[in-house]
N, CA and C atoms as a LAMMPS dump frame, in Angstrom:
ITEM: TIMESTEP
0
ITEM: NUMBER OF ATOMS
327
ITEM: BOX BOUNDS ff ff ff
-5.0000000000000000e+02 5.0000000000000000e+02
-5.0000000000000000e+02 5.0000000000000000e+02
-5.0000000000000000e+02 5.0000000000000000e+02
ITEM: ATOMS id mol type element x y z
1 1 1 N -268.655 -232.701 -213.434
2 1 2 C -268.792 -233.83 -212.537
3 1 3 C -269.376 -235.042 -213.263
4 2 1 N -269.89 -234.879 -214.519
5 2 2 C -270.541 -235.856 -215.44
6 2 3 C -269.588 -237.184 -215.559
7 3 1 N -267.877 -236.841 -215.41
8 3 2 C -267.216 -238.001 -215.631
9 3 3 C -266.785 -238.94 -214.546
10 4 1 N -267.244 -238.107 -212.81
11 4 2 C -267.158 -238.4 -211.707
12 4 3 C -268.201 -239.908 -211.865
13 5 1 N -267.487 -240.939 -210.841
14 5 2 C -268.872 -241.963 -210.697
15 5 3 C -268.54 -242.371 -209.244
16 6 1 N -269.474 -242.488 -208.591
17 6 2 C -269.198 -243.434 -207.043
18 6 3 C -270.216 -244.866 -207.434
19 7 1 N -268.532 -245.766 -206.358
20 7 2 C -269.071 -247.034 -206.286
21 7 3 C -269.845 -247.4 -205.177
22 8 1 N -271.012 -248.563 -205.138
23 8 2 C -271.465 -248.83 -203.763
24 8 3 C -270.82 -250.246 -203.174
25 9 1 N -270.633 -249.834 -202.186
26 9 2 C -270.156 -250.894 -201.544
27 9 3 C -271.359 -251.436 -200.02
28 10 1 N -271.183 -253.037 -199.851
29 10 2 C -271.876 -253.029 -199.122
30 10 3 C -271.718 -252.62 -198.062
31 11 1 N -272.419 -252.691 -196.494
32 11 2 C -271.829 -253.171 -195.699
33 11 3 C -271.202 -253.89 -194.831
34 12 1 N -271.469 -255.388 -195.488
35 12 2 C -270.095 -256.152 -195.246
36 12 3 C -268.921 -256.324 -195.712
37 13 1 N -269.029 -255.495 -197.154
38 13 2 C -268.159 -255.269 -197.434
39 13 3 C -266.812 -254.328 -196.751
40 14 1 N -267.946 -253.167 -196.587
41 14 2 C -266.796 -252.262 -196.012
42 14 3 C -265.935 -252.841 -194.554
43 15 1 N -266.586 -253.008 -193.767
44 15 2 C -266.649 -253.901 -192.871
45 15 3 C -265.303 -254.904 -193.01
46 16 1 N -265.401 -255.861 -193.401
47 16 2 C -264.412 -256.478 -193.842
48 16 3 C -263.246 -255.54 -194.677
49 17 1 N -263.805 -254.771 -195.138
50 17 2 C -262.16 -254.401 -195.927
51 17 3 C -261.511 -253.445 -194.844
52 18 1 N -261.849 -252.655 -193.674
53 18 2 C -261.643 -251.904 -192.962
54 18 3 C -260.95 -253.451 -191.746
55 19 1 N -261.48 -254.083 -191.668
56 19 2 C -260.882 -255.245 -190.445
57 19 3 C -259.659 -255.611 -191.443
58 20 1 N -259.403 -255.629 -192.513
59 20 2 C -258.52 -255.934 -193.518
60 20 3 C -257.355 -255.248 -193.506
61 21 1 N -257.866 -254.362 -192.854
62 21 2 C -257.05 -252.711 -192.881
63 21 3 C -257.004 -252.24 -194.511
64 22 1 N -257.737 -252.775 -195.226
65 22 2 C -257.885 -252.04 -196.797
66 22 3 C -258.481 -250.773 -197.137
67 23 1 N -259.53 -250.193 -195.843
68 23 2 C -260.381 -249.414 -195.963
69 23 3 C -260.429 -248.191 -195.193
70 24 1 N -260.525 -247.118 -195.22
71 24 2 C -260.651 -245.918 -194.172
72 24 3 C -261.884 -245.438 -194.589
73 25 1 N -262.789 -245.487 -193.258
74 25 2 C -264.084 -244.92 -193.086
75 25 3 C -264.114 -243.381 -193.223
76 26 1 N -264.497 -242.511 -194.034
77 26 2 C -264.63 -241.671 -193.925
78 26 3 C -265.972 -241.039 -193.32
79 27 1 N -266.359 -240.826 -192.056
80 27 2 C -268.231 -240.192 -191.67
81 27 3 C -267.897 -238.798 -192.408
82 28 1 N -269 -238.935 -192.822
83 28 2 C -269.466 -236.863 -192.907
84 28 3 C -270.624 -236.803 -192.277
85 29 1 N -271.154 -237.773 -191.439
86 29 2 C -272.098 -236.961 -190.745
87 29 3 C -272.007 -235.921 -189.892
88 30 1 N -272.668 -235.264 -189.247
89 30 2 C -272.316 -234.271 -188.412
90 30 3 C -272.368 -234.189 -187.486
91 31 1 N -271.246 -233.686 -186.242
92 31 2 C -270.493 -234.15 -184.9
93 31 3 C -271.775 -234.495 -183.517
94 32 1 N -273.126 -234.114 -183.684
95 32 2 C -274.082 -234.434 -182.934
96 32 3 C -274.809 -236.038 -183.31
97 33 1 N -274.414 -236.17 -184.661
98 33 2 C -275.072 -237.405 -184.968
99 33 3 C -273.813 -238.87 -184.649
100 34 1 N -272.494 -238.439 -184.878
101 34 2 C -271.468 -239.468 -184.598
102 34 3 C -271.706 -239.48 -182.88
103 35 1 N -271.943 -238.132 -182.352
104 35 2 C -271.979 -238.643 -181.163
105 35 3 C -273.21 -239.677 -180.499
106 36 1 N -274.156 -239.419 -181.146
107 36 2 C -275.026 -240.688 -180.608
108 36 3 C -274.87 -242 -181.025
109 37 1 N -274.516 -242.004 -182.139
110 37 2 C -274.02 -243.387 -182.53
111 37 3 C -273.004 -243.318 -183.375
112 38 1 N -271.896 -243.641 -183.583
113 38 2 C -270.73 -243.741 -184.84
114 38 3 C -270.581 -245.414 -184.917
115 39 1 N -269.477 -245.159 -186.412
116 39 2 C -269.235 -246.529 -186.943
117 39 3 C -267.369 -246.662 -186.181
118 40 1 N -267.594 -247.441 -185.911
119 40 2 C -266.185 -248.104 -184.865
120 40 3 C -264.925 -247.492 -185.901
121 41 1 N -264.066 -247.265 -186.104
122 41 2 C -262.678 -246.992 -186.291
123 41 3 C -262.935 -246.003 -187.836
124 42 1 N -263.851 -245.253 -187.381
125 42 2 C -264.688 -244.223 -188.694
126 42 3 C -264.123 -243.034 -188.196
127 43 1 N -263.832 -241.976 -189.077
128 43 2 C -262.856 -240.919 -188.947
129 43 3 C -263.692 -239.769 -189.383
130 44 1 N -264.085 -238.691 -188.695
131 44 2 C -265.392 -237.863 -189.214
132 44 3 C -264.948 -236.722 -189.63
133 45 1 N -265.285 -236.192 -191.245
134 45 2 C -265.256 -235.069 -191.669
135 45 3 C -266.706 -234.394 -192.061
136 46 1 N -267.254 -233.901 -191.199
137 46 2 C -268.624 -233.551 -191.589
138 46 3 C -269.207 -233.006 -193.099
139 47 1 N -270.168 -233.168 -193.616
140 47 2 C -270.085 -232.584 -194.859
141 47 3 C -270.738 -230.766 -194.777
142 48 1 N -270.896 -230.613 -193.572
143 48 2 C -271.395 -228.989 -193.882
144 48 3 C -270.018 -228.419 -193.89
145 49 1 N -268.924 -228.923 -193.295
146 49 2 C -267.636 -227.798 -193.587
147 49 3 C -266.686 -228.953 -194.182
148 50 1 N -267.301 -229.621 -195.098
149 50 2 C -266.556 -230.549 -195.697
150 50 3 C -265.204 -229.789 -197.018
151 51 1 N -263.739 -230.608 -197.001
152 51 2 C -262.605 -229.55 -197.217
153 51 3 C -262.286 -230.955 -197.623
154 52 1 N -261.83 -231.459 -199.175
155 52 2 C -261.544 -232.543 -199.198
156 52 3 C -259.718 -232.804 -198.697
157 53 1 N -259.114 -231.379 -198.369
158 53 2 C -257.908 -231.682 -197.741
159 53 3 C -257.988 -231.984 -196.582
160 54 1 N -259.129 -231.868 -195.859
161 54 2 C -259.203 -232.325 -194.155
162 54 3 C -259.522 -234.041 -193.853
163 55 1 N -259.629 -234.963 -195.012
164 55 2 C -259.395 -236.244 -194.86
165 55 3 C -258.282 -236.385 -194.611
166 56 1 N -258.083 -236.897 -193.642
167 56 2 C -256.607 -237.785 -193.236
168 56 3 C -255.988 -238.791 -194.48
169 57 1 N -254.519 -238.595 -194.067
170 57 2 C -253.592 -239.246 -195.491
171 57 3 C -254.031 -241.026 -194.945
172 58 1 N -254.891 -241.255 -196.479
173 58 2 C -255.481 -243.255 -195.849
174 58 3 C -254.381 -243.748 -195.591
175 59 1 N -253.009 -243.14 -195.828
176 59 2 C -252.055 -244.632 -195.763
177 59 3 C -251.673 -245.711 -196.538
178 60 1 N -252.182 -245.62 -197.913
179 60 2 C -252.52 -246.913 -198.621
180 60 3 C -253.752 -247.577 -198.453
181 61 1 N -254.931 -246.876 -197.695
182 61 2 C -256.252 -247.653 -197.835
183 61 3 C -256.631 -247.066 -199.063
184 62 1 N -257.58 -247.595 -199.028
185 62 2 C -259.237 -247.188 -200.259
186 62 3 C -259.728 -246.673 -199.542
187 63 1 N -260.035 -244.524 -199.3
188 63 2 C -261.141 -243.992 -198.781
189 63 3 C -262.538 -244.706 -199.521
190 64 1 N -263.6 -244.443 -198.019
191 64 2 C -265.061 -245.018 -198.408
192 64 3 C -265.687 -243.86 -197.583
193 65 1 N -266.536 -243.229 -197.865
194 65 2 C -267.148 -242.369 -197.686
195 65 3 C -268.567 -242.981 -197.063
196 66 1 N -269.168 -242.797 -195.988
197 66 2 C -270.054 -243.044 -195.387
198 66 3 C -271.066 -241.853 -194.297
199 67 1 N -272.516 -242.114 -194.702
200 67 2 C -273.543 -241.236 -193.763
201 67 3 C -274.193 -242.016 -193.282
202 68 1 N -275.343 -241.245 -192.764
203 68 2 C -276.461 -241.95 -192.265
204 68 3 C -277.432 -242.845 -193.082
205 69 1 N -277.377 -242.749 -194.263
206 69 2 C -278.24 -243.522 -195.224
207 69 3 C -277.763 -243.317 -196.76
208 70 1 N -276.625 -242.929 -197.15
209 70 2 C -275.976 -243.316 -198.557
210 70 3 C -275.841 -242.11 -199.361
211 71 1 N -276.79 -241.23 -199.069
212 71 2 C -277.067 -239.515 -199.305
213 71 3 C -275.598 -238.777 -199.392
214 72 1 N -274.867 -238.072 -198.599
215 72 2 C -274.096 -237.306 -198.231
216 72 3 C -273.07 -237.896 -198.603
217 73 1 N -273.104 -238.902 -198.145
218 73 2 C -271.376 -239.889 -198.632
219 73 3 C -271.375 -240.077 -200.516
220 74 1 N -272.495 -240.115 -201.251
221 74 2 C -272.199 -239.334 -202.064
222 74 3 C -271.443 -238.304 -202.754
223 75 1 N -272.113 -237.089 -202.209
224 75 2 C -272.044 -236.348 -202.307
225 75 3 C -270.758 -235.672 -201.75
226 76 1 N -269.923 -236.849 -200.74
227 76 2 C -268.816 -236.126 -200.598
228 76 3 C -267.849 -237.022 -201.573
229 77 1 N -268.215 -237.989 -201.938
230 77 2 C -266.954 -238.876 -202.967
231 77 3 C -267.372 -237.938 -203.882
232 78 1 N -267.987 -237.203 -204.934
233 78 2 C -268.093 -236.467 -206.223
234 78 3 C -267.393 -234.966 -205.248
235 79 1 N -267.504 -234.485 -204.229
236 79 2 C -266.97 -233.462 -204.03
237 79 3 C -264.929 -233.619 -203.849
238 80 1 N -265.084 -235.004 -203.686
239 80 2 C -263.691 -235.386 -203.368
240 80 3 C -262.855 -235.642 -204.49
241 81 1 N -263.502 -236.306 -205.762
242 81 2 C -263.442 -236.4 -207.045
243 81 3 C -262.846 -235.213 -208.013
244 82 1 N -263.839 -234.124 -207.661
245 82 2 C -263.966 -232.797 -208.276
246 82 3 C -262.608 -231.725 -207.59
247 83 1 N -262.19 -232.583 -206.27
248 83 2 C -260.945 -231.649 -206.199
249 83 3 C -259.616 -232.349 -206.281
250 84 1 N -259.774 -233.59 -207.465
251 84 2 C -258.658 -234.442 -207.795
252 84 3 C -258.252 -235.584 -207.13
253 85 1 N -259.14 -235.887 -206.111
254 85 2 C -259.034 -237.182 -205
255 85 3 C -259.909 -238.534 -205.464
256 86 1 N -258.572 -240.064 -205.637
257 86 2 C -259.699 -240.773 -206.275
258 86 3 C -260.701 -241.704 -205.559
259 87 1 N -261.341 -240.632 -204.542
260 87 2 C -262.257 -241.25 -203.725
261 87 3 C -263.324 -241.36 -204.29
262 88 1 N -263.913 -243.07 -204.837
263 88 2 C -264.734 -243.27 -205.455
264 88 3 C -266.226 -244.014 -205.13
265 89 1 N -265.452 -244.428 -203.516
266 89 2 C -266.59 -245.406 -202.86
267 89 3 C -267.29 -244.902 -201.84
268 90 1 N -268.362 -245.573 -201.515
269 90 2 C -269.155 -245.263 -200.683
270 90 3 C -270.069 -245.93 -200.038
271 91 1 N -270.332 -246.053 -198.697
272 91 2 C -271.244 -247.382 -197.822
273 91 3 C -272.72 -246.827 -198.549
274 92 1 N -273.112 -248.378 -199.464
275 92 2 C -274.592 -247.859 -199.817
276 92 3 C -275.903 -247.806 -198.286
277 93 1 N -276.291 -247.276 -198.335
278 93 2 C -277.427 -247.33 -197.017
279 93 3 C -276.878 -246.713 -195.989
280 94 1 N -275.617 -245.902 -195.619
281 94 2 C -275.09 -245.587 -194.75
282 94 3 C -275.095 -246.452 -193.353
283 95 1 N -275.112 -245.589 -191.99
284 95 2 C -275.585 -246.536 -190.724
285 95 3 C -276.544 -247.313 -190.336
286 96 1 N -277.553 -246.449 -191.638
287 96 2 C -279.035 -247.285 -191.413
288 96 3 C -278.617 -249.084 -191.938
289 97 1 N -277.984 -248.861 -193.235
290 97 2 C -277.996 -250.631 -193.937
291 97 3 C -276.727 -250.765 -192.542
292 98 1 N -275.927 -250.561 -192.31
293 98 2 C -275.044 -251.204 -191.821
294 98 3 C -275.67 -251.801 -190.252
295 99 1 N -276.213 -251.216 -189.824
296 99 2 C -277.325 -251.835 -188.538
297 99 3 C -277.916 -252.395 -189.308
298 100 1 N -278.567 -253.067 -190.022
299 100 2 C -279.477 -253.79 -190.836
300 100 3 C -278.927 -254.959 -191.049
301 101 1 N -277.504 -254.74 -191.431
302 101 2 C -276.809 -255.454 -191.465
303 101 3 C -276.253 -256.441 -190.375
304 102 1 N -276.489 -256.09 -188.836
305 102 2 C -275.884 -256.635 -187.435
306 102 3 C -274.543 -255.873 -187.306
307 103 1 N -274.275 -255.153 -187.981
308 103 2 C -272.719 -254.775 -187.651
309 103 3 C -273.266 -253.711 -186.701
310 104 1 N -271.412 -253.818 -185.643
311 104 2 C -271.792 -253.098 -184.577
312 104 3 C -271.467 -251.473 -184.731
313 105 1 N -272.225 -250.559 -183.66
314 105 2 C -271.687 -249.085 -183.953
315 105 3 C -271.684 -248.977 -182.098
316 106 1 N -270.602 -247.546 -182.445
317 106 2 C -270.718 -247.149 -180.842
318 106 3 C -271.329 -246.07 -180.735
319 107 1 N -271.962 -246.559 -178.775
320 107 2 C -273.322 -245.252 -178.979
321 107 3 C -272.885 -244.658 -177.856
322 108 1 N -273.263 -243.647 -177.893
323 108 2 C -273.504 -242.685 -176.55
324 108 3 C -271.625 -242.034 -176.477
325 109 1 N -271.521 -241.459 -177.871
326 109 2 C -270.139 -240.393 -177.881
327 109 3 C -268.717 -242.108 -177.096
């Protein structure tokens, strides 16, 4: 995994590249935490039964890998990496920077 690298992206960045349609949100948080709050048009593969074939085909986006705080989304771009996928990005700060940010999330499932 030494030759694996993830990029950070902000969150206005992502943001914008996803309104761009350039971007597919990938969540791995896990299905109790999207339900209290998720990121708007974010597509959830949790990382405890994370399967890098269970990401949906982007279509021609740039997968971006996103958690709750920059941790996990990590950890799933190097797991995504390691099974030949060139998912390299990732929301730095997860939901936490992206509320920090004013961007909106939806709450309550």
């Amino acid at each position: 995994m030494a030759d694996h690298q993830v990029h950070d992206l902000t969150p206005d960045d992502v943001s914008k590249g996803m309104a761009e349609g350039r971007y597919l949100l990938v969540d791995v948080r896990e299905p109790n935490e999207v339900a209290a709050e998720a990121y708007p048009g974010g597509v959830v593969v949790p990382l405890s039964s994370f399967e890098p074939k269970n990401i949906p085909d982007p279509q021609g986006k740039q997968v971006v890998f996103a958690c709750r705080s920059g941790k996990r989304s990590v950890t799933a771009s190097l797991a995504a990496q390691a099974a030949g996928l060139p998912y390299d990005k990732h929301l730095a700060g997860g939901i936490l920077g992206w509320k920090a940010a004013g961007l909106p999330t939806n709450t309550g499932g």
